[in-house]
Each structure stands twice: as structure tokens, then as C-alpha cells.
C-alpha positions in Angstrom: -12.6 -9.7 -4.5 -8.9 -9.0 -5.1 -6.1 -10.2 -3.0 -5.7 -6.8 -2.0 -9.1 -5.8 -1.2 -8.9 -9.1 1.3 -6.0 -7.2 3.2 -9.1 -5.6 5.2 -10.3 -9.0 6.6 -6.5 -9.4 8.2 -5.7 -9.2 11.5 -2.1 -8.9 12.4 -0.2 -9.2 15.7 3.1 -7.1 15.5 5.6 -7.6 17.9 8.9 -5.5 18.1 10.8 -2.6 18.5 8.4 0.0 18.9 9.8 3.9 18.9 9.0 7.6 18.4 10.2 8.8 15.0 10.8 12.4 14.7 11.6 14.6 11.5 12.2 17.8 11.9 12.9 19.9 8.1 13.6 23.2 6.9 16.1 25.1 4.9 19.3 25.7 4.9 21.4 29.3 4.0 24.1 29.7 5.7 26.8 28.5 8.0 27.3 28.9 11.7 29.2 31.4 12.6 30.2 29.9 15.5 31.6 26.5 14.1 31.5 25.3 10.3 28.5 23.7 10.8 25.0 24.3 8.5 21.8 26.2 10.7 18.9 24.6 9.5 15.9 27.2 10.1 13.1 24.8 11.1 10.3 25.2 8.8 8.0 21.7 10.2 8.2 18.9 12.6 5.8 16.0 13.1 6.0 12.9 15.2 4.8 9.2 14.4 5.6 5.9 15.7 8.3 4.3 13.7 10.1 0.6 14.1 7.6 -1.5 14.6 5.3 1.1 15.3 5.7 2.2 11.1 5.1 -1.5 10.3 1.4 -1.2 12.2 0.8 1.7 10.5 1.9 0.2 7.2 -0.9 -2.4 8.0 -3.4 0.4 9.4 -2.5 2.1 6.0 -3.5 -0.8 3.9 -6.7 -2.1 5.3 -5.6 -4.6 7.7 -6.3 -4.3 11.6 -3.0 -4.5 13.9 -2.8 -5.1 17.9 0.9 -3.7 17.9 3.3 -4.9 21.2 6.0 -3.4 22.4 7.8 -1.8 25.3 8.2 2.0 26.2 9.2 3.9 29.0 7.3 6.0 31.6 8.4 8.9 30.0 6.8 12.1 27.8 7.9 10.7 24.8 6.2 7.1 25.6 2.7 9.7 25.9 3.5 11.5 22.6 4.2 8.0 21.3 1.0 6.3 22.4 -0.8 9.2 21.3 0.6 8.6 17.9 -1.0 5.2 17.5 -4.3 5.9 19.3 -5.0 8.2 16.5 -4.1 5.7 13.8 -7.1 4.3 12.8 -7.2 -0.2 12.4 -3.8 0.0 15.3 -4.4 -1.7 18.5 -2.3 -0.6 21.7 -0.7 -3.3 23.4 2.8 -1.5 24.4 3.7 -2.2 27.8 5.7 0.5 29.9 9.1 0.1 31.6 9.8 2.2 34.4 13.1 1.7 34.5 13.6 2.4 30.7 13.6 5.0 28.0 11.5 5.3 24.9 13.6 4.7 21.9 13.4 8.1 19.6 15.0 8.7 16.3 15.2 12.1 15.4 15.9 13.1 11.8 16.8 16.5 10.5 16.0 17.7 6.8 17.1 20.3 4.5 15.5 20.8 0.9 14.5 16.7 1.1 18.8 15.3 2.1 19.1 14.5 5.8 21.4 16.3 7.6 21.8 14.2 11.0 20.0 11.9 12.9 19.8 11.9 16.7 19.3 8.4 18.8 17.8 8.2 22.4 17.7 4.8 23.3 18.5 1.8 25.6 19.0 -1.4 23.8 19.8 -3.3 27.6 18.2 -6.8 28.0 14.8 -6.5 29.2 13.9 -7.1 32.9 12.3 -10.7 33.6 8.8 -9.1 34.5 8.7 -7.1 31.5 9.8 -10.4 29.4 6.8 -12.3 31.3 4.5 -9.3 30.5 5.7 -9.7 26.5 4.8 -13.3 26.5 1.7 -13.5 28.3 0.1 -10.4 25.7 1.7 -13.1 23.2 0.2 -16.1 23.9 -3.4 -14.2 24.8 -3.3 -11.9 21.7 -2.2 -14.8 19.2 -5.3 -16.7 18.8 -7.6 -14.0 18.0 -5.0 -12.7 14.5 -4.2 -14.3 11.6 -0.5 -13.4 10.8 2.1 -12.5 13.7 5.1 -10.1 12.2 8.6 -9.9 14.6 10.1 -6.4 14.0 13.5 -6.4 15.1 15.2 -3.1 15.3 17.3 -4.5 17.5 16.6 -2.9 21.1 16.4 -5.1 23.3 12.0 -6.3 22.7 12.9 -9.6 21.0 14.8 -11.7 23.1 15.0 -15.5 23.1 12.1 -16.2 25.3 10.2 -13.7 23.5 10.9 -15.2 20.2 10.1 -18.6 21.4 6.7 -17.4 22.7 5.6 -16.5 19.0 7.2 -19.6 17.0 5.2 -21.4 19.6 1.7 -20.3 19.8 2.3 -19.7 15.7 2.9 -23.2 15.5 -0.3 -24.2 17.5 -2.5 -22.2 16.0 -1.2 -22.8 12.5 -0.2 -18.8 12.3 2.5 -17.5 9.7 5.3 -16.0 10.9 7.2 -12.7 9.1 10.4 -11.7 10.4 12.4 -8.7 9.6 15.7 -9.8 11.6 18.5 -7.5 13.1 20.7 -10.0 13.9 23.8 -11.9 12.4 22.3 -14.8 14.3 19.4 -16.0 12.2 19.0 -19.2 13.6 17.3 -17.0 16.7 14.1 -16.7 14.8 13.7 -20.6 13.9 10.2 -21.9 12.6 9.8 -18.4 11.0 7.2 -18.6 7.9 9.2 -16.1 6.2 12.3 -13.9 7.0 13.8 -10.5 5.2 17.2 -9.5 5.8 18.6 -6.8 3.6 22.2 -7.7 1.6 24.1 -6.0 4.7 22.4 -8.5 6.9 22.4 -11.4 4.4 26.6 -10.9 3.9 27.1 -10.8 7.8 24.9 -14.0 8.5 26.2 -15.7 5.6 29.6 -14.4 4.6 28.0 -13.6 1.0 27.9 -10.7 -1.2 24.3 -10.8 -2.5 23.4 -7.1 -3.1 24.0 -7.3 -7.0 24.4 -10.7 -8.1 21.2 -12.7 -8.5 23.1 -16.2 -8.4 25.0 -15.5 -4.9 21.7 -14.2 -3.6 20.1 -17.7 -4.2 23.3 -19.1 -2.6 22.8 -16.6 0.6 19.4 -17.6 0.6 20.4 -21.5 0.7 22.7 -20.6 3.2 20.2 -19.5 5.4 17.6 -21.7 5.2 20.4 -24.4 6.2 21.0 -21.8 9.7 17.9 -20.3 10.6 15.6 -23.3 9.4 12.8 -21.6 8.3 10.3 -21.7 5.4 11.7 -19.0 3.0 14.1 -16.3 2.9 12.9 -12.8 1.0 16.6 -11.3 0.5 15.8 -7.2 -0.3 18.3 -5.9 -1.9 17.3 -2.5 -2.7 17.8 -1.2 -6.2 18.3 -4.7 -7.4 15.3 -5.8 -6.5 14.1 -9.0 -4.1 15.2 -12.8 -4.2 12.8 -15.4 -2.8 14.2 -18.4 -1.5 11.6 -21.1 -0.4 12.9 -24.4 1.0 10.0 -26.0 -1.4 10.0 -24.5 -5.3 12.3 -22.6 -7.2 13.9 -19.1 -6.4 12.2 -16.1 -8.2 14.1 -12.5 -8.3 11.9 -9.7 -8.3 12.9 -6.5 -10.1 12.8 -3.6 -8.5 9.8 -1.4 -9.4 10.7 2.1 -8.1 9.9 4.6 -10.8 12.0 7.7 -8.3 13.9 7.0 -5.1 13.3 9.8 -2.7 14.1 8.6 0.8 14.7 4.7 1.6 13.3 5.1 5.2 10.8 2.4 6.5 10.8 0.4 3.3 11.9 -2.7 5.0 8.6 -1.7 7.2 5.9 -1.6 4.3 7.8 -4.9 2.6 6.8 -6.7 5.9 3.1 -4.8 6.5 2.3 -5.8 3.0 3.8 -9.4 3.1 2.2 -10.4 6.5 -1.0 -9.0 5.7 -1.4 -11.5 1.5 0.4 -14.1 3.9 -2.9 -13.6 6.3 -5.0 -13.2 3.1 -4.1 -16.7 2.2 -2.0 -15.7 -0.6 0.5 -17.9 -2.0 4.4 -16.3 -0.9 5.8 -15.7 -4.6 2.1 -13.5 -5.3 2.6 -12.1 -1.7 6.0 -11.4 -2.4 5.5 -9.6 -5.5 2.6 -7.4 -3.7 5.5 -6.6 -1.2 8.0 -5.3 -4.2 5.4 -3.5 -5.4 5.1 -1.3 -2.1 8.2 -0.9 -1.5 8.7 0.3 -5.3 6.2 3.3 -3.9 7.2 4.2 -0.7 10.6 4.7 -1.6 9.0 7.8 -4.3 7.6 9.4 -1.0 9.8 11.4 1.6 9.7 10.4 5.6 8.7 7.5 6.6 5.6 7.0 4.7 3.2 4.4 4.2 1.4 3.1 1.2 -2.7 2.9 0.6 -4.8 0.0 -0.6 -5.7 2.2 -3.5 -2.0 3.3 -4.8 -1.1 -0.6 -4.7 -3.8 -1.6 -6.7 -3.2 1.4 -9.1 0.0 0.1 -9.3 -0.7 -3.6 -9.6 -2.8 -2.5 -12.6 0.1 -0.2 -14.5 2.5 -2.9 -13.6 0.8 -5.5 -15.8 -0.8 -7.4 -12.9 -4.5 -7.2 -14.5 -6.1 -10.3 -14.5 -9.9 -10.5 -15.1 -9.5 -10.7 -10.7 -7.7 -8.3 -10.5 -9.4 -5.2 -13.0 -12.7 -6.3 -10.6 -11.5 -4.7 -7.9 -12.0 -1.4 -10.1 -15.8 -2.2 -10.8 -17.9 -1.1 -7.9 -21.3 -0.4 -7.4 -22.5 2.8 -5.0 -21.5 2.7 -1.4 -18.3 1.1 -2.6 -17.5 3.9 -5.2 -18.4 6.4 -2.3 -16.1 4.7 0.2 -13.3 4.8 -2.7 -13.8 8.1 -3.4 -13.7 9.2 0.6 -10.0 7.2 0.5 -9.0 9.6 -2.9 -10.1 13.0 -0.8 -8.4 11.5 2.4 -5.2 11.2 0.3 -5.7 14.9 -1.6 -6.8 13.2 -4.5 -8.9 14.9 -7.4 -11.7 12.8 -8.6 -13.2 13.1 -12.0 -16.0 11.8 -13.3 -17.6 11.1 -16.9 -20.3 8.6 -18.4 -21.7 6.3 -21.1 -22.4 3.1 -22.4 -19.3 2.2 -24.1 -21.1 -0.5 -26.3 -17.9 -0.8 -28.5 -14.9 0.8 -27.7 -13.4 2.9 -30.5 -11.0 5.7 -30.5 -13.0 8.6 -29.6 -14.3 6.8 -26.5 -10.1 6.7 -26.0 -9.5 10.4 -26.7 -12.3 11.1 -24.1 -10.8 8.5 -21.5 -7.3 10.4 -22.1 -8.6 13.9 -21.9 -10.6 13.3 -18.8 -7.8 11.6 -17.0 -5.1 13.9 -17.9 -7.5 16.3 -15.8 -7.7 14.9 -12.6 -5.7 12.2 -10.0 -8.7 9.6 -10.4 -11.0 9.6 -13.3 -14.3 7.5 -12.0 -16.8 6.0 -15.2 -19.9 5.9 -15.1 -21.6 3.2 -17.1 -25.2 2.6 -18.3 -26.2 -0.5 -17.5 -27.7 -2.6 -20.3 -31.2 -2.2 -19.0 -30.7 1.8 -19.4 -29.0 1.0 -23.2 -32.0 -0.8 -24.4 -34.4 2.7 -22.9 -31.9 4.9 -24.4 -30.7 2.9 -28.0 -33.1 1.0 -28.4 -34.2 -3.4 -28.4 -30.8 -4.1 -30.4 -28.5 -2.7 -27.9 -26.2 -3.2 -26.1 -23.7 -5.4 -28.5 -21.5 -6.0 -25.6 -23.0 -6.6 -22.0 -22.4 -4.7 -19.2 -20.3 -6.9 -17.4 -17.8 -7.4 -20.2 -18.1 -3.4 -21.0 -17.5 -2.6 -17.5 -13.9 -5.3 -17.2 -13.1 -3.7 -20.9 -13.1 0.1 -19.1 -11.4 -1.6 -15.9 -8.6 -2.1 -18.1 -7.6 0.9 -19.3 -5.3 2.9 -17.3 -6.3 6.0 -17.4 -9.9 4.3 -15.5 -9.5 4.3 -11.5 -12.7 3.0 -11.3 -16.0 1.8 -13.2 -19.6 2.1 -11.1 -22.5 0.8 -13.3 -26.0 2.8 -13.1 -29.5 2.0 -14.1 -31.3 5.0 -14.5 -31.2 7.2 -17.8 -29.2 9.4 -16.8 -26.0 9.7 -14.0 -27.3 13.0 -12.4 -27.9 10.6 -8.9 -24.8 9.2 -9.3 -23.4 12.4 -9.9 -25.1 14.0 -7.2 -23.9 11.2 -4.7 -20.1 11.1 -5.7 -19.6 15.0 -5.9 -16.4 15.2 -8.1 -14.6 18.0 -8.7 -14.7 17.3 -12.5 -16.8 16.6 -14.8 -16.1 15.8 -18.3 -18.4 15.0 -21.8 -17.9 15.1 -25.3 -18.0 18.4 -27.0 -21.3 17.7 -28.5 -22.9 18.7 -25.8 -23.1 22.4 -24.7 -22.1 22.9 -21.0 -25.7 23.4 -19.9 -26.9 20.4 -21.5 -24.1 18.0 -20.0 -26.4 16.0 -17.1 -25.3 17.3 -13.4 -23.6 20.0 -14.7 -25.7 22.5 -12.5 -24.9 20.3 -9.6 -21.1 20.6 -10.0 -20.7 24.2 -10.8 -22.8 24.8 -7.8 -20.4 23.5 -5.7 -17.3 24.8 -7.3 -16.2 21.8 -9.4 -15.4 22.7 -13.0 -17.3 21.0 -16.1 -14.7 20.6 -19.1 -15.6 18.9 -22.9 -13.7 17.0 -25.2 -13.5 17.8 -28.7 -14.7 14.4 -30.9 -12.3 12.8 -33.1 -14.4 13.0 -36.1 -16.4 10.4 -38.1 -16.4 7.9 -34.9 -19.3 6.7 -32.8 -20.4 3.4 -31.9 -23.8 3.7 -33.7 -21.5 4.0 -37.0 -19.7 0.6 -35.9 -22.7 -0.9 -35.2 -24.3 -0.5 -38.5 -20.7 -1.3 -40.7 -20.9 -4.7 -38.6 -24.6 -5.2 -39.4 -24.0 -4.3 -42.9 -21.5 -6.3 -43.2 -23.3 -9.8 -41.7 -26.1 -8.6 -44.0 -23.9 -8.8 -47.3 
């Protein structure tokens, strides 16, 4: 099982800043007429729970489970708010209302993807001392029962010092890392922190240094901190130049940034967190978990709003990064109820799925022009493969060459492969019949109606495509040039 796949066994305790994100987009054609000021005509608006409430659903997002505690007011937005996260599948309510005190919202406005404006309703005053009891008590009860506790600090007023004490403490006792993504110039606050994250704004006004482009002053800000804040590691984000990891044990690593387009920077401090509390809870070492983070952020930041980032996409992206170890391309190999619950994820995310099958016994170029074809056709490309009992029925006693283990890590790791599911039977049409994808795709030397669950695709309105064959390739041609050869 990969590191990632292990982010579903996770349970994470969130405390923070929890608020009501708004974005409201549209177009805009003209000016006011009344003052020189853009009219945006309001095309969509949706609400979701943003602060700490985007790192639970960061978790939510990427298997892990989350009891998220916070404080909101008694107020509509605190109902629109909570309905937010009880709809948010893996998240765990454990906000705690203040009469006397408004829910923090942020609302954004949009035109043709470049905000516009953004409109605060907040207050940031200190807490009152029953509400601070009420923080550490779900705390100290909640703690226990999780295996990573994240502090999201936004700043307004949740984390105070008795709060913050609460969770180093029962962290401590229960052996518990700690992820903090700070708002303060005061570091030192969050002592006996695991890990903490503070952008290059924050790291220059804690530490005095520049560390947004120079990788050598970032280990020196880093230092800095550790000295300060005494805690285990510093994870300086830096934005387009990447991450630096400071550990108080080890050597500094930088992490480049991975981004292939930057569409909107909101909430990626959020999914570096989710992502880095949830390997930290996987027992993952902090330079791998750190690297898992980068890679999230590198995707969120391609999304618009304040997304979030699916156990699926990071693996994919694990995988075209370079990151596929023999581990790691298992996690693409499944057999049936986990290739049906993958392929529910891909739908839930507007995915195409396509599908095609074989044995693979030696993988030559027309198996690639197949693989390429098939992928270029759909978001996910699924392969079936014969298993080697199914070979030997269909090939013959001297077949498979290669066995369907190593056949099925070969497929795993190729990139245009999502995902490899091995089958027993003669023929896929089960399989075919069970995964329903929208496309299916064979060799051209089969005629539409021969291609197996064909019938069963075009019934349901998928489309059934073939690939012309690169000539004079085939695998029972290798197989006889090696045979020949060894004969010789």
C-alpha cells in the first residue's frame, strides 16, 4: 500500500480559524455609470468553509477523516457554514458557537478568473474565558482518539496561548505530531510544534530575513527559527521558488516548485498542511511528507477558488513527477472492488474512463501505439490484464514469458496507464460489464463487432474506437526471434 493510499487510515484533529468563504464570479462589460467603478453581472456564487475549515476539507478531500474545531457565531452565516461541512464527507463538526461573536466570512468577487475585491466580516477580539475552556476541553477529549493535530492560524482570535498550550500538551502525552501554519511574527507561541510553515512574508517578519528567492538565506531563516520557536522543523513555502525544509536533526532539502500553471494561489498554504499532517499521521518520514505536500500545492494552485486536491490527482502526479518506485506504481494495480471504487472517484471528479485489454507478455511498440492512442482518448485509461492462468488457455503451456505480476508493475509504469486490474477469465466482458467505461479501445484487427463487450458499451452510449497496428509487431513474433535465437 502506498504512502498515499494510507492517508485513508488518518485521523486528524484541526484546530483553528474556521470561516465562511464566499466567491461570487461573473463578467464584466462596462463601467458604472454612477462612479468609475467595474459592474460585475453575477453569473455564480457558492459557499464553503475556508480557513481552517479548507484545511478539513483538504483532508476530507484526500482520504483522511477530520474532527475540525473552531468557533462561530450564532448567526445565519454560522448555519450556512455548518451546513457546508456536514455535507463534506470524512469532516467531523466540533465548532463551538459564540453568542457574542460574528462568523468570520471572506467574500471574493471574480471577473473572467482575476479578483476584483474581497469583502471581510470578522472579529478577531480575544476570545471569552468560557469559550477558551470550551476550546480546550474538545482538545484534550478529541486528542486521544486522532493521530495528527494541525493548528490553523488565520489569525482571528481561535488560537490563543492557553489554546496553544492545550495541544502541545496533550500532543506531547500522547506522542501526537504537531503541524502549524502560523500567523504570527511571534513564533516562539507555538513551541513543541512537530512542524511549522510560514510563508517568506512571515519568515522575513519573524526573522528579519529575506528568504523568498535565495535558497541559502532560507536555510538561515529556517535556523533562525528553530533557535525562537524551538520546534522540530521549519517547512519555509515560498511560492514559486519552491519549499525549504529545515529539521533541527539532518540536512536542509529545497523543494522545487512543481506547478505546471498558476491560476489562483488561494488556500494553498491549506492543502500544504492537509497533505503534510495527514503522511506525518501516515508515519511518513518529513522530507517524503514534505515532498507529498509540494506536490499538492503544485496542483491546487492550476485550479481556480479555493480548491482542494484528490488522492487520485496526487498519485497521478507522484507518478509523472518521477516518484515511481516498485511501491509506489502498486498503488495503480488493483483487483475488482478497488478498480470500481477508483473508478466511482474518476466520475465523481467528471473524469472519462477508458478501458482496453491484453496480456502484454512482452512489451513492444505496438502495445505502446495502442497505450498512446487509448489514452489520448479519455482522462483515465484503465488495463485490463489476463492473468497468466488465462495466457496459458489462450497461448498456450509456453506462455506467459513474463508473469503477471511483473507485466502488471511494467503497465503501472507507463504514463499514459491510470490503472492496471488483472482478470482470470478468457475474456474481460465481466470486467467490462462491471466497470462500465465510456470507452473502449482494441487493435484494428478486430472488427467493431468482434471487440469483446462492445455490445455492452454501445448499449449504454459509450463509444468503441480501434487502433490501427504498427505493422510487423506482435509478441508472438518476439517470442519466436528469442526462441530462435537460444536455439542457434
Amino acid at each position: 500500500m502506498s504512502a498515499i493510499e494510507r492517508f485513508a487510515g488518518v485521523r486528524v484533529l484541526c484546530v483553528g480559524d474556521v470561516m465562511l468563504d464566499r466567491f461570487v464570479s461573473g463578467e464584466v462589460k462596462r463601467i458604472s455609470p454612477e462612479s468609475p467603478i467595474p459592474i460585475l453581472l453575477v453569473k455564480h456564487a457558492i459557499a464553503t468553509a475556508g480557513g481552517a475549515g479548507n484545511v478539513a476539507r483538504n483532508v476530507a478531500a484526500l482520504g483522511g477523516t477530520v474532527t475540525l474545531i473552531g468557533v462561530v457565531g450564532s448567526d445565519e452565516a454560522s448555519k450556512e457554514l455548518g451546513a457546508a461541512i456536514d455535507r463534506s464527507k470524512g469532516i467531523l463538526n466540533g465548532l463551538i458557537k459564540a453568542r457574542a461573536r460574528r462568523t468570520t466570512q471572506k467574500t471574493r468577487y471574480v471577473a473572467q478568473g482575476q479578483h476584483m475585491l474581497r469583502a471581510d466580516i470578522e472579529d478577531a477580539e480575544p476570545l471569552e474565558r468560557e469559550i477558551v475552556d470550551q476550546l480546550c476541553e474538545a482538545i484534550l477529549s478529541q486528542a486521544p482518539s486522532h493521530d495528527v493535530i494541525v493548528l490553523s492560524d488565520y489569525a482571528k482570535g481561535v488560537l490563543t496561548d492557553p489554546v496553544i498550550s492545550a495541544a502541545m500538551n496533550v500532543a506531547k502525552l500522547h506522542e501526537l505530531p504537531v503541524v502549524v501554519d502560523p500567523k504570527s511574527a511571534r513564533l516562539d507561541r507555538y513551541r513543541g510544534a512537530t512542524v511549522i510553515t510560514p510563508n517568506a512574508r512571515e519568515t522575513w517578519e519573524a526573522t528579519g530575513i529575506e528568504a523568498s528567492e535565495d535558497d541559502d538565506l532560507s536555510i538561515a531563516a529556517g535556523r533562525a527559527i528553530l533557535v525562537d520557536a524551538a520546534v522540530d522543523a521549519v517547512l519555509i513555502t515560498r511560492a514559486q521558488h519552491g519549499m525549504s525544509l529545515v529539521p533541527r536533526s539532518g540536512d536542509a532539502a529545497h523543494l522545487a516548485a512543481s506547478a505546471r500553471e498558476v491560476y489562483d494561489v488561494v488556500g494553498a498554504g491549506d492543502t500544504v498542511v492537509a497533505t503534510l499532517a495527514l503522511a506525518l499521521g501516515a508515519q511518513q518520514p518529513l522530507l517524503d511528507a514534505a515532498r507529498l505536500a509540494n506536490t499538492a500545492a503544485g496542483l491546487v494552485v492550476g485550479k481556480h477558488g479555493a480548491a482542494t486536491v484528490s488522492a487520485s490527482e496526487l498519485t497521478d502526479e507522484v507518478l509523472r513527477l518521477g516518484g515511481g518506485s516498485v511501491d509506489t506504481l502498486g498503488s495503480k494495480i488493483h483487483d475488482l472492488p478497488g478498480i470500481l471504487e477508483k473508478v466511482a472517484e474518476w466520475r465523481r471528479e467528471g473524469r472519462k474512463v477508458g478501458f482496453t485489454n491484453g496480456c502484454f507478455d512482452l512489451l513492444h511498440v505496438g502495445h505502446l501505439s495502442l497505450l498512446s492512442f487509448a489514452r489520448a482518448k479519455c482522462d483515465r485509461l484503465i488495463v485490463g490484464l489476463n492473468s497468466d492462468a488465462s495466457v496459458r488457455r489462450l497461448k498456450g503451456p509456453t506462455r506467459p514469458i513474463t508473469g503477471e505480476s511483473d507485466r502488471a508493475i511494467v503497465l503501472a509504469a507507463l504514463s499514459a496507464i491510470d490503472a492496471v486490474v488483472v482478470f482470470d477469465h478468457d475474456t474481460p466482458v465481466d470486467l467490462i460489464r462491471d466497470i462500465k467505461p465510456d470507452i473502449l479501445v482494441k487493435g484494428a484487427d478486430y472488427t467493431i463487432e468482434q471487440i469483446v463487450g462492445a455490445d455492452l458499451v454501445l448499449a449504454y452510449g459509450g463509444q468503441v474506437l480501434t487502433c490501427d497496428l504498427v505493422p510487423g509487431r506482435s509478441t508472438t513474433k518476439l517470442a519466436d526471434t528469442i526462441r530462435k535465437g537460444e536455439n542457434e
